[in-house]
N, C-alpha and C positions, 0 to 999 in steps of 0.2 A: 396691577394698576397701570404700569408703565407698559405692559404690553397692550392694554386694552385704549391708550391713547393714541400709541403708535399704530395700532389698525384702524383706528375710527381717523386716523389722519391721511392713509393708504385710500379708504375704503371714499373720504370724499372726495379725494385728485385724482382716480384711477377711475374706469370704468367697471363694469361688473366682472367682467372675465377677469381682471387682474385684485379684484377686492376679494374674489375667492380663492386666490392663489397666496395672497399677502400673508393669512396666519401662519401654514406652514413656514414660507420661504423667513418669515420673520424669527420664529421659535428657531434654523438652521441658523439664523445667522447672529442670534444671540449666544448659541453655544459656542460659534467659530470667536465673536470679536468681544463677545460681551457688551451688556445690557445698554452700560451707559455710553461705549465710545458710538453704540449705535442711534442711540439719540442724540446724540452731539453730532453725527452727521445727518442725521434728519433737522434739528434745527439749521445746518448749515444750508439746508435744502431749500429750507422754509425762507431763509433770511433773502434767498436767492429770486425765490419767485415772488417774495414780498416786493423788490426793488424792482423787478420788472414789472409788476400791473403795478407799481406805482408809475414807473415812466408810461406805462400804457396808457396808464387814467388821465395824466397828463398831456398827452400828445393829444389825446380825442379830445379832452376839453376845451384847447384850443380850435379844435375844427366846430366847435359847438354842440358837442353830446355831452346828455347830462350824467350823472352817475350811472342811474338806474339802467342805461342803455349801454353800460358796463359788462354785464351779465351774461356775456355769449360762451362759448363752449372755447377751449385750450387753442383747438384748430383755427375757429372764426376770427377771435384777436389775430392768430399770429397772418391769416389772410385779409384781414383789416390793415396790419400795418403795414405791410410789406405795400400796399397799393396805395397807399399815402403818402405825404410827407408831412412836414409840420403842420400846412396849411393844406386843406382838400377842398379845391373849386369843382365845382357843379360838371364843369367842362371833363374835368382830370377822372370822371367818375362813368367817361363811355366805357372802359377796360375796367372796371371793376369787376371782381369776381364775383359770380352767383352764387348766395344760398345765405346771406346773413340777416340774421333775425335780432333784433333788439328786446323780443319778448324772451328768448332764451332758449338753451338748446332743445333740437327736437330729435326723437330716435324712432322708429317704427313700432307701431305698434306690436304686442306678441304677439299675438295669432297671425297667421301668414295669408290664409285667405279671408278677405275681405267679404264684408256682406254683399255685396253688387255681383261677386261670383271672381271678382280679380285674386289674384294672390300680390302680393308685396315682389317678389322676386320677381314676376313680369312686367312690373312696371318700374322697376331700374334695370331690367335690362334693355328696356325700350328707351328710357332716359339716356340726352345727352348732356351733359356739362348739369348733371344734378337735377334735370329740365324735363318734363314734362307737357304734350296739348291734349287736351282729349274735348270731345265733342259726344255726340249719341245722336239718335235719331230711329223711329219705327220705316215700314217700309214704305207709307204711304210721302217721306219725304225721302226716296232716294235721289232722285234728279238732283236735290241741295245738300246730300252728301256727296254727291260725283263733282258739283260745283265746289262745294270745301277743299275736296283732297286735290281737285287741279288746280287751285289758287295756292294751296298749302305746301304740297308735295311738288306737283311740278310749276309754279308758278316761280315760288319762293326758296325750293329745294331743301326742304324742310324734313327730315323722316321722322322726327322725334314724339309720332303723333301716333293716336289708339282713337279708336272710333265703337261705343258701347251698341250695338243692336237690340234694339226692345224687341224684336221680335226674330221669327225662326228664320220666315224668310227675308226679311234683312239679312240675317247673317249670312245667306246659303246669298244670295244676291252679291254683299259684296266681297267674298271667297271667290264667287264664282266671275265676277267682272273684271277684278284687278288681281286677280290669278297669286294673289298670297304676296302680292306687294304692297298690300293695306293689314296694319295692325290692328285685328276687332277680335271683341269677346261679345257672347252672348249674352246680356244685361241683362233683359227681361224686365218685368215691373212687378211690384211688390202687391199693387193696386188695383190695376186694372186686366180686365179678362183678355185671354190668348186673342180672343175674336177681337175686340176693340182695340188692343193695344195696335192692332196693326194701320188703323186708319187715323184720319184726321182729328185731333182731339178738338180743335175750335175752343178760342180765345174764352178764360172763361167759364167754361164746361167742366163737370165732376171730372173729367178721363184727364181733363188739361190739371188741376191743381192737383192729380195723383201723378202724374208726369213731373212736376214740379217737385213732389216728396224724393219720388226717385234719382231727378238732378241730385238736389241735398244730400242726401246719402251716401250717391257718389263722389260730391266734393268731399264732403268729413273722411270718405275711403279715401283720396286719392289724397286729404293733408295729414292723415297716416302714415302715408308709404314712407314719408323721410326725403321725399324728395320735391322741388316748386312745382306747381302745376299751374298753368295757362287753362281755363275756361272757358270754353265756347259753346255760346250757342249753334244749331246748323245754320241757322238762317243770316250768321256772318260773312260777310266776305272780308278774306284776306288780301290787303292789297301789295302792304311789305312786313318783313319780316320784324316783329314786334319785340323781340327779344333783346334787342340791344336797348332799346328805349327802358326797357321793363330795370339792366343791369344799373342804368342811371340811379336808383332810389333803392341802395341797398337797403338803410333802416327802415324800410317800407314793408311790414308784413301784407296788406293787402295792397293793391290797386285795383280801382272798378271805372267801369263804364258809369255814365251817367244822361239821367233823361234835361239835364238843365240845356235850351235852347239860343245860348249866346253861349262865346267865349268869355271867360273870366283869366286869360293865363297872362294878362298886362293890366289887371283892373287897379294894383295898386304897386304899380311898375317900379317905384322906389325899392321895394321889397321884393319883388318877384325878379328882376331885372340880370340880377348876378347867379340866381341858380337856371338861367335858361341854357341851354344847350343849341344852337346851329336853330335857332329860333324857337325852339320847343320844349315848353315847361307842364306842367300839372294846372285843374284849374285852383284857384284861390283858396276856395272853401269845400273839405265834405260834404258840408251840408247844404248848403246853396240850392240847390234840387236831388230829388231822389235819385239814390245810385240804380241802376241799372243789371241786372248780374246778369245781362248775358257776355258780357267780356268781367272777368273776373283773375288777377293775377297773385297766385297766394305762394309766398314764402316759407318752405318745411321750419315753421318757427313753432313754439308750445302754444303760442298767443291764438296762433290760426287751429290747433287742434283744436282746443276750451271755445273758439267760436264757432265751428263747423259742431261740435257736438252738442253746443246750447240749440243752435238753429235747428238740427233736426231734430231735437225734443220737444221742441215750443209749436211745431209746425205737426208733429206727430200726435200731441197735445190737442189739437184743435182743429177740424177737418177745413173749418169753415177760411182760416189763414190762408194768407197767398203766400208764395213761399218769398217772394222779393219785399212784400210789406214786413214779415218777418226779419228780413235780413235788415233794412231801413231801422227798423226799431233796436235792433241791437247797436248796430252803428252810436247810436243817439242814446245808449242806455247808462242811466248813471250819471249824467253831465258830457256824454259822448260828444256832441255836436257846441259844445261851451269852452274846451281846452283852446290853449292858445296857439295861435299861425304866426307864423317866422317868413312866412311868402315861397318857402318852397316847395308847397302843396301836402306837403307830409303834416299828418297831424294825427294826436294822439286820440283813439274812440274807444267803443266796447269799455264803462267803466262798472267795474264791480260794485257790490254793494256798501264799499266802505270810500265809493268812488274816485280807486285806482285805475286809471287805464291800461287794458292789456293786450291792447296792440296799437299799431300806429297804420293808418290808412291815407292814401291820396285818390284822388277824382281824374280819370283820363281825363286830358283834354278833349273837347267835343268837337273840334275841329281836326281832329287825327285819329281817334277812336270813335266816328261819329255816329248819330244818331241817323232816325230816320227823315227826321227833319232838317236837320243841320246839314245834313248830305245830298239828299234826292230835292229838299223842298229849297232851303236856302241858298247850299251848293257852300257854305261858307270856306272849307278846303281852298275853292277856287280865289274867294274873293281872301284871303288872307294870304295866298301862294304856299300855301302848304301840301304838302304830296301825304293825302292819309294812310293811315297804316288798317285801318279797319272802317267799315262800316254795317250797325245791325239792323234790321228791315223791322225799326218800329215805326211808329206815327206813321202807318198808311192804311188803305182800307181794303177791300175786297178780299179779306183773307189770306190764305196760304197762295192762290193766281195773283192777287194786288201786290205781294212779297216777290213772287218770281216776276212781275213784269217792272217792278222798279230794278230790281239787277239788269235786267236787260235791259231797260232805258236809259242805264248808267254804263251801259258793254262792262257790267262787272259779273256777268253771269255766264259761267262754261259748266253747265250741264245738260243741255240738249244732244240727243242723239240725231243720227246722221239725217233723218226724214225732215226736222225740222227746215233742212235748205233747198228740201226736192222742192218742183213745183214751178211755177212761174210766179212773176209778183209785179203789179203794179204799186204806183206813187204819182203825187200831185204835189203842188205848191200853194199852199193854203192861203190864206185873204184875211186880211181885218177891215172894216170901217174907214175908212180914211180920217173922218171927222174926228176919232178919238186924238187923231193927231193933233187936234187944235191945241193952241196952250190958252190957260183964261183969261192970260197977259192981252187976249188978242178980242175984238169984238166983231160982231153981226156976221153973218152969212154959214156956209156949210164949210167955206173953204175946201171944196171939193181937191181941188189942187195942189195948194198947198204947198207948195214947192218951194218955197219963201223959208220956209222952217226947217227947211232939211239941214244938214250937212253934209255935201257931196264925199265920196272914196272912191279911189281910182280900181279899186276893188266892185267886184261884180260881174255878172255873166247875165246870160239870158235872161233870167227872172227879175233882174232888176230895168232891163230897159224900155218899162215903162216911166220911167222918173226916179223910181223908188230910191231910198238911197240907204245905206246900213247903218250909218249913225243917225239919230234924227235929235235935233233941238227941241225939249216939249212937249205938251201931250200927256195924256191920261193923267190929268191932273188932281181929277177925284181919286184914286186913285192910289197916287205919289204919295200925296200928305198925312196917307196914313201909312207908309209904308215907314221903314227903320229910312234915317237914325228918328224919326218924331219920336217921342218919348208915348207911352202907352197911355198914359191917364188923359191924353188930348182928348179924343175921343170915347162919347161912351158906347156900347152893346149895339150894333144893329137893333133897332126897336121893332118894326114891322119891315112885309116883305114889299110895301112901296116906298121902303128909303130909296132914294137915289143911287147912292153907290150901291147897291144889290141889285136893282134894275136894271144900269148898266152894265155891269160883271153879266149878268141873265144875257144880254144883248151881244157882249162882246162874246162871249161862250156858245150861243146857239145859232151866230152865224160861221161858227167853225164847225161846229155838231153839221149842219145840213150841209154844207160841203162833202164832211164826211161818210156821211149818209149815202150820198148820190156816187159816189168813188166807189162806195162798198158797191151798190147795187151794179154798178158799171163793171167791176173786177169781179162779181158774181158770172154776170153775164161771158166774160170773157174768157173763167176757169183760170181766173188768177188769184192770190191774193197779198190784200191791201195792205201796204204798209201804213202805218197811221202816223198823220203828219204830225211836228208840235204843235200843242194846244198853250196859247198865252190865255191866262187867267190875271183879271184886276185884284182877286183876292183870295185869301187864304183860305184853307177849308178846315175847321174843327171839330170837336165833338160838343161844343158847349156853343150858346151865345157870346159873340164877340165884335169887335170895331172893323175885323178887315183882315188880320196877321193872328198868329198866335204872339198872346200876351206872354211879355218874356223874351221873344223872338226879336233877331236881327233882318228878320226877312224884307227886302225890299219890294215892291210893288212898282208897274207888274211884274210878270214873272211866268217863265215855260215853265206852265204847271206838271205835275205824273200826271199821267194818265187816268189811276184811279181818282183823282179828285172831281174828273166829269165824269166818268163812263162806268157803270157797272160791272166791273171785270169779272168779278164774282159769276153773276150768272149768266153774263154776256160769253161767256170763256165754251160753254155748251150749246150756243149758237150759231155759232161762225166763225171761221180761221181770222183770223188777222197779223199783225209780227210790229213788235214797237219800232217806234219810231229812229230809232239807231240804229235798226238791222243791216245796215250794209258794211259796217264797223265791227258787226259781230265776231268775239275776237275767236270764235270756232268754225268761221264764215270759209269755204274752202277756198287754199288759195288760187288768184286770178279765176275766182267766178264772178266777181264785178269787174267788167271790163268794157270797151269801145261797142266791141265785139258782140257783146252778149248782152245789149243794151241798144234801146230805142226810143226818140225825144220823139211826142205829138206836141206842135204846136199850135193851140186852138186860137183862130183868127177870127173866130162866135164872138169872143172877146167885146170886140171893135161896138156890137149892138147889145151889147148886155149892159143894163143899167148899176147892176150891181158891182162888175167888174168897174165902172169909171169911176164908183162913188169906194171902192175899197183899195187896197196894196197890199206886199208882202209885208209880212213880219220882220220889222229891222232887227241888228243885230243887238246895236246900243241904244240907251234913248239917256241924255244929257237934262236933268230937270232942270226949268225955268221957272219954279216954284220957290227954291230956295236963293236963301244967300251964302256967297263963297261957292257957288258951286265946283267941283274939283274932282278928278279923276277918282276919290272916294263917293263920291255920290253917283255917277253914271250906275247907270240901271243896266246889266248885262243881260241879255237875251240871248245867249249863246247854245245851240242846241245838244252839243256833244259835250259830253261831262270829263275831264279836265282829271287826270289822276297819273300814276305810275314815271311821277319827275317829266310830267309832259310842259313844265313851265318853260318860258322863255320869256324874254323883254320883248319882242315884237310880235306876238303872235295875235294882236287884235287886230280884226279884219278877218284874219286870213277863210279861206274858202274849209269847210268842215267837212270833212271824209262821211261821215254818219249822216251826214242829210243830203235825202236826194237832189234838193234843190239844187245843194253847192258839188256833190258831189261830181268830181271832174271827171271821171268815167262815164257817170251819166249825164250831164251837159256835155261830154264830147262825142258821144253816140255817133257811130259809123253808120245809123239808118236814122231820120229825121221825118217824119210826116207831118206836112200842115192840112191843117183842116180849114177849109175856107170859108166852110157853112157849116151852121150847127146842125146835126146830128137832128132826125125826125123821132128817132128810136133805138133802141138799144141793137136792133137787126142793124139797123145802119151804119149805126156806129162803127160795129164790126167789120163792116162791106169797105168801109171811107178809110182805114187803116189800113188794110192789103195783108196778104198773107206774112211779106218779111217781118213787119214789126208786131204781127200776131205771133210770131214764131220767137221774137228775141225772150228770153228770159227775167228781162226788167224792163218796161214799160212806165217810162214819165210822163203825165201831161202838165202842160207849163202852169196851166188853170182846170179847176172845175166850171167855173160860170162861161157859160158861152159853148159848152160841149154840146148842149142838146137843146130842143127850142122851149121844152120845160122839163119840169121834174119827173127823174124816169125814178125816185128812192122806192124801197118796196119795204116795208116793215117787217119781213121774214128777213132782209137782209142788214138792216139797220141798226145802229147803235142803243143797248140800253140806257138810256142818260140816268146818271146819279141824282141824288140828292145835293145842291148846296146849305151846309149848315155851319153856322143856325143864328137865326135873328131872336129877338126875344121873345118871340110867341112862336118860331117852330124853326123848318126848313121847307126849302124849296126846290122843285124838282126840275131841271134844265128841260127844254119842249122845243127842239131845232124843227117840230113840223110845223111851228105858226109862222116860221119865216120862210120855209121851201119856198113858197110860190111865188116872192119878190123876187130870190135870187135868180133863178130860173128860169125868168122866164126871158126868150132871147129872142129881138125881132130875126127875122129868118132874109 
């Protein structure tokens, strides 16, 4: 009897190796000291570790852990305490240790190799600090794995990372490009055939939600291994290194991305206020909007084993599940999304059927882990001064091209190979309306001029000395008022497509479309090609009927829209070369090939007789609403064209002149070759003749305008822009049409 308590006492404080060693070594040492002095030093044992997880229990309770989160492994406590004190503020929790689970200890699974084809041993020896990233990808997206591992690896100097190959040549690809300095295994998919895995699955599609199975699988393999794993999707870009933020929320078995389109990390700042860190906290609520799993950070806890293994059964269960709705519904199961918040974004989910929860989860911030909205559309990063750590390439359109050309509208995208910079390239400075400047404040006439409204900056160069000026008073007033902060319910549904604010939005949109139009055909002609300038849009663009913004959204109005939101990237991409509109910032750009040098300013003096040039201007930088009250440095409407990341903040940097746009860029307004054209252009032969060979010959070619280049419209519809769809009003969408306006702009007395 006495022996079989004294092993059953071994066998729960010791691990296995030592619970199979315990009978023998016990039966030796009863015959050495005998039976009872040897339980009288096991209670002494017992009395021992009773008093210390009693101080234990106590020390945590005052930092605010409840019992149950008591439960960690021998090691965890004693790395729990040592990095605490009496009291553990939010701040004191950057240098926390990784790998503590509040759901309870976690050990590897038996079996060594994994279903996905990994073994356990290769991924802690890839592991640092207990640490794990992995990503995956077939071949048809290597360019955004090359983009991954230069932000990852050489951006952030990161090697702790394994990249899964779904197919053969993926894996022969990247062996053979990064020469065995990229950690990959051959994945494969479980689901889809040799031939399809390797191309684009499309949003969606059987190949995509068997893609989806195979993620899962891999996550439930890789919170196996015993060690935390980091989650990525490819289509992520890393901007810094997210691991230290991840160390801030040890009781946190998960953290996830999320689709919610505001910040919530001050919503109830009483509360939230003291667990924030160097201004950066979690948001409010899990549930608040759908998590996201392409940034997914899971802790080697039991809690993340039990829901990596439900999720692939429920998903394996049911062909028809998306694997992210799946994960959404377990989140929420049981009273998941009903447990109580403390305002440090940790909250308990996943609850069982007798609704205990078994594990505890937070919501990245969407201003640091951002979306695709919050990032490319809103830019909110910028407007809150936060330097983000992530952003994933949702909320846009045009597919897997709509995806790569917002990294690169953002210069967050280094996977182009060397061709991408050959070539020559032209640029313009695009035009709005002038009149949109009016404020409503103001009555009668076109106010062509308008100059009354501005507010001057001693900032500026070329493009602005016609009047223009970079902050403006005013203006786009339909517009504004439905832009953030107006609350969403103001407004209902665009009803049809002759509301006014849609008409206009149409108006201000297809007089940039034919500008650009007539550029392409111009840099066709020359054997160049066209950078595309920014496009300012009045409204936002969805999938559903809406007011103007996505509902939910802090988006202000207007706003440099992506590119996908006018132009059909999608099938425009098999048409004709073009390079976004930050290509001269591109941060793969080689260096000193934008230079004085290698660069050459036309200044079109057509201008002077072009109707459309007197009646439009450049795109300001700010505009100041005269629609509200209190207006205040929170309300200015930034129209800034270069995307703001990488601690590029400062207190003075509005104004200043932007490296990304050619407009402002000071190597091409300083141009060591300058041509004015004094007459416009009869033809695109002429065009060419009225330049001269040197600035046919530079490698960047600006002209200061399109209107006034030629004495009409030379656009050619083989060369032209596909225009999108804007949607959607309550009875459809509408399709942008920049050739019902060519013929105003265009046309130039000679």
């Amino acid at each position: 009897m006495t022996t079989t308590i004294i092993t059953t006492l071994f066998s729960s404080k010791w691990s296995k190796s030592a619970s199979s060693y315990s009978s023998s070594f016990l039966f030796k040492s009863m015959r050495r000291i005998g039976t009872k002095a040897l339980v009288l030093l096991l209670v002494v044992l017992v009395m021992k570790i009773t008093s210390a997880t009693s101080s234990s229990r106590e020390a945590m309770r005052r930092v605010g852990f409840e019992e149950d989160e008591f439960k960690r492994t021998t090691w965890e406590r004693a790395s729990f305490l040592s990095s605490s004190s009496s009291s553990l503020s939010r701040r004191s929790l950057k240098d926390v240790h990784l790998g503590f689970s509040h759901s309870g200890e976690t050990k590897p699974v038996a079996q060594t190799k994994l279903s996905t084809g990994l073994t356990i041993e290769h991924i802690q020896k890839i592991a640092k600090d207990n640490t794990i990233i992995v990503t995956w990808a077939n071949h048809h997206y290597l360019d955004f794995a090359r983009n991954w591992i230069n932000h990852v690896q050489n951006r952030l100097g990161l090697s702790n990372f394994i990249i899964g190959a779904m197919d053969e040549k993926m894996y022969e690809s990247l062996k053979e490009e990064f020469s065995g300095g990229v950690h990959t295994w051959l994945m494969g998919s479980q689901g889809i055939s040799k031939e399809a895995v390797k191309n684009d699955f499309g949003w969606g599609t059987k190949n995509f939600h068997q893609m989806g199975r195979d993620k899962i699988r891999l996550i439930r393999d890789f919170t196996r291994s015993g060690v935390n794993v980091l989650v990525s999707d490819i289509d992520v870009v890393w901007l810094r290194n997210p691991l230290p933020f991840f160390k801030r929320y040890p009781v946190a078995d998960v953290l996830v991305s999320s689709d919610q389109l505001r910040s919530e990390t001050m919503i109830e700042s009483l509360k939230q206020k003291k667990f924030m860190v160097d201004g950066e906290g979690l948001e409010f609520h899990i549930c608040h909007a759908a998590s996201n799993i392409g940034i997914m950070w899971f802790l080697a806890s039991r809690g993340n084993q039990e829901l990596t293994t439900e999720w692939v059964d429920r998903i394996e269960k049911d062909d028809n599940l998306w694997d992210q709705s799946a994960f959404n519904d377990l989140k929420s199961l049981n009273g998941g999304c009903q447990t109580q918040v403390d305002g440090s974004g940790v909250q308990e989910a996943y609850g069982d059927e007798n609704k205990k929860m078994r594990v505890k989860m937070g919501a990245l911030p969407v201003s640091l882990f951002a979306n695709g909205h919050t990032y490319y559309v809103q830019r909110l990063h910028e407007r809150e001064r936060k330097n983000a750590y992530a952003v994933h390439a949702t909320f846009q359109y045009g597919g897997t091209p709509g995806k790569r050309n917002r990294m690169r509208e953002a210069n967050a995208w280094m996977g182009e190979e060397e061709e991408y910079f050959r070539g020559k390239f032209m640029s313009f400075t695009p035009r709005v309306e002038r009149d949109f400047f009016r404020s409503s404040t103001e009555s009668g006439g076109n106010n062509n001029n308008s100059s009354d409204s501005f507010e001057a900056s001693s900032e500026g160069r070329n493009d602005y000395i016609d009047g223009d000026k970079r902050t403006v008073r005013g203006g786009f007033d339909i517009f504004v008022e439905r832009g953030w902060p107006e609350r969403d319910s103001k407004f209902p549904s665009i009803p049809t497509k002759e509301e006014k604010v849609l008409t206009e939005n149409e108006r201000l949109v297809n007089f940039q479309l034919a500008q650009i139009n007539e550029a392409l055909a111009i840099a066709k002609h020359l054997d160049r090609i066209l950078i595309i300038p920014p496009i300012l849009c009045g409204i936002d663009r969805v999938w559903f009927p809406h007011y103007g913004r996505f509902p939910g959204s802090h988006l202000q109005l207007p706003f440099i829209c992506p590119q996908d939101h006018v132009i059909n990237v999608e099938q425009w991409r098999n048409k004709g070369k073009f390079r976004e509109r930050s290509f001269l910032a591109h941060p793969q750009m080689p260096k000193g090939a934008v230079s004085p040098d290698s660069s050459a300013r036309v200044v079109v003096n057509g201008k002077r007789t072009n109707e459309a040039f007197k009646k439009s201007r450049t795109i300001p930088m700010e505009i100041i609403p005269t629609t509200r009250h209190n207006a205040d440095d929170k309300t200015k409407i930034s129209l800034r064209r270069c995307f703001e990341h990488h601690d590029a903040y400062d207190s003075g940097n509005d104004g200043k002149v932007e490296a990304c746009d050619p407009s402002q860029n000071v190597a091409i307004q300083n141009a060591n070759t300058v041509v004015s054209l004094e007459n416009p252009a009869e033809n695109l032969e002429a065009l060419e003749q009225m330049l001269g060979g040197e600035a046919n010959s530079k490698k960047f070619l600006h002209f200061d305008t399109m209107l006034g280049t030629t004495i009409e419209s030379v656009a050619k519809p083989e060369s032209s822009v596909i225009p999108d769809y804007w949607c959607c009003h309550m009875k459809g969408s509408v399709r942008y049409n920049p050739d019902g306006v060519k013929g105003e702009l265009f046309t130039t007395k000679s």
